[in-house]
C-alpha positions in Angstrom: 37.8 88.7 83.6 41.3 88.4 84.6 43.8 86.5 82.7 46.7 84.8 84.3 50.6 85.0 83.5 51.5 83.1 80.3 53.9 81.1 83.2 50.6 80.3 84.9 48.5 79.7 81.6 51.4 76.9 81.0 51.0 74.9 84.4 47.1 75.0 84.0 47.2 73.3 80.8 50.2 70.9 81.6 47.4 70.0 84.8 44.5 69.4 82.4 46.9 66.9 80.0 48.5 64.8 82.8 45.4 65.0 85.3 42.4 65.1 83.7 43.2 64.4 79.3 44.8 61.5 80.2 42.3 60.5 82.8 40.7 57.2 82.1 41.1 53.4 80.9 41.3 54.6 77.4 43.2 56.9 75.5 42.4 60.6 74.9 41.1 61.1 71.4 40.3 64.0 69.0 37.2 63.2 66.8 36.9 65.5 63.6 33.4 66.3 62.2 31.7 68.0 58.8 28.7 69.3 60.6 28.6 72.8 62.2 30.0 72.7 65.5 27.6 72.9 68.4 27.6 75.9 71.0 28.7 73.8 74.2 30.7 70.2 74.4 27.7 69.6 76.3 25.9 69.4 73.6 26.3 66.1 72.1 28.1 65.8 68.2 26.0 64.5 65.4 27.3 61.2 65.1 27.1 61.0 61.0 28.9 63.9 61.0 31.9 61.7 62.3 35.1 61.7 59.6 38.0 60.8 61.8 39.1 59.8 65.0 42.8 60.2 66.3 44.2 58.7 69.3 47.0 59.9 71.5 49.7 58.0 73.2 49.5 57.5 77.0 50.9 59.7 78.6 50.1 62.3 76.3 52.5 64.6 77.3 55.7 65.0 75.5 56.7 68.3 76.5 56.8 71.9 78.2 58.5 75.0 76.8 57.8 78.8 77.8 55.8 79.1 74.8 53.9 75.7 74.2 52.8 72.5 75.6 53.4 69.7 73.0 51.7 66.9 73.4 52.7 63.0 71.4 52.2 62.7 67.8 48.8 60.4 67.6 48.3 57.3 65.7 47.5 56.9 62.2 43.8 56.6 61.4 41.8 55.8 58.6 39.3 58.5 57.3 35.0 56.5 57.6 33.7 59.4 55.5 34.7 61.9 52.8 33.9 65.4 54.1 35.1 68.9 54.9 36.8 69.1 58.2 34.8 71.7 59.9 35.6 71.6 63.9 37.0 68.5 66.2 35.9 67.6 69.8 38.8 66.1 72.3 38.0 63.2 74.6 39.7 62.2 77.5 40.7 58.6 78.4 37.1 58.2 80.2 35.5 59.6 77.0 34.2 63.1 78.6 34.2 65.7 75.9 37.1 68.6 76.9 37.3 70.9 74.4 35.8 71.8 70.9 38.1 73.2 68.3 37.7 75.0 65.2 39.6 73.4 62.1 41.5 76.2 60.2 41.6 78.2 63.7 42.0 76.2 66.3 43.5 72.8 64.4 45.5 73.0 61.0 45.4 70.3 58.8 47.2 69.7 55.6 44.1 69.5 53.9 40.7 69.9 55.5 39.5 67.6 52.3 39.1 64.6 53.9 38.5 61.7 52.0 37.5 58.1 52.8 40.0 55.6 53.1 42.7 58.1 53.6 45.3 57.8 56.1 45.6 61.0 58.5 48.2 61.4 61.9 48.9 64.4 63.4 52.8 64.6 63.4 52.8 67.4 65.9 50.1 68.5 68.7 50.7 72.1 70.5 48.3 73.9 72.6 49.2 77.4 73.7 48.3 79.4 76.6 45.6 82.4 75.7 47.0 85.4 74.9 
């Protein structure tokens, strides 16, 4: 397969966050589950595996470097179930799954311990072009 410049890499992903993440009445989100994460997004997540649901800002986009595309800090959220943080699936605004991540990989976390009641943001949101 061939892989495209890291310049290139950069505009494609600032074209999924501005024209298809933030797509939608809603707001883009990024749901964490406990559960092992399924093989597609077209697969549907196990919804009592649910611990967490984070919501970005719209637009989502706060900015483009050469290295990074950083996207808004998202709200505050409270935690519905204690659990291990295993993967997360993003949303877009119209609720169509985009992308599922691996927690510890993919995501980091202060602590993948997550534990009802608790109050979790992600203070800063980059996703980088493949290498």
């Amino acid at each position: 397969m061939n892989t495209p410049s890291k310049a290139a890499s950069l505009v494609m992903l600032q074209a999924l966050v501005t024209q298809y993440l933030d797509e939608g009445s809603a707001n883009a989100t990024l749901v964490f589950y406990d559960d092992d994460k399924p093989s597609s997004v077209n697969i549907e997540a196990t919804n009592t595996a649910k611990l967490l649901t984070l919501t970005f800002p719209k637009p989502s986009l706060k900015t483009v470097t050469t290295e990074h595309i950083e996207l808004f800090a998202t709200n505050a959220s409270i935690v519905i179930k204690t659990g291990i943080a295993k993967w997360a699936r993003l949303y877009n605004g119209s609720g169509v799954a985009v992308v599922d991540v691996t927690v510890g990989t993919d995501v980091i976390l202060d602590n993948y311990n997550l534990v009802l009641g608790a109050n979790v943001k992600l203070d800063a949101v980059y996703l980088n072009p493949p290498a």
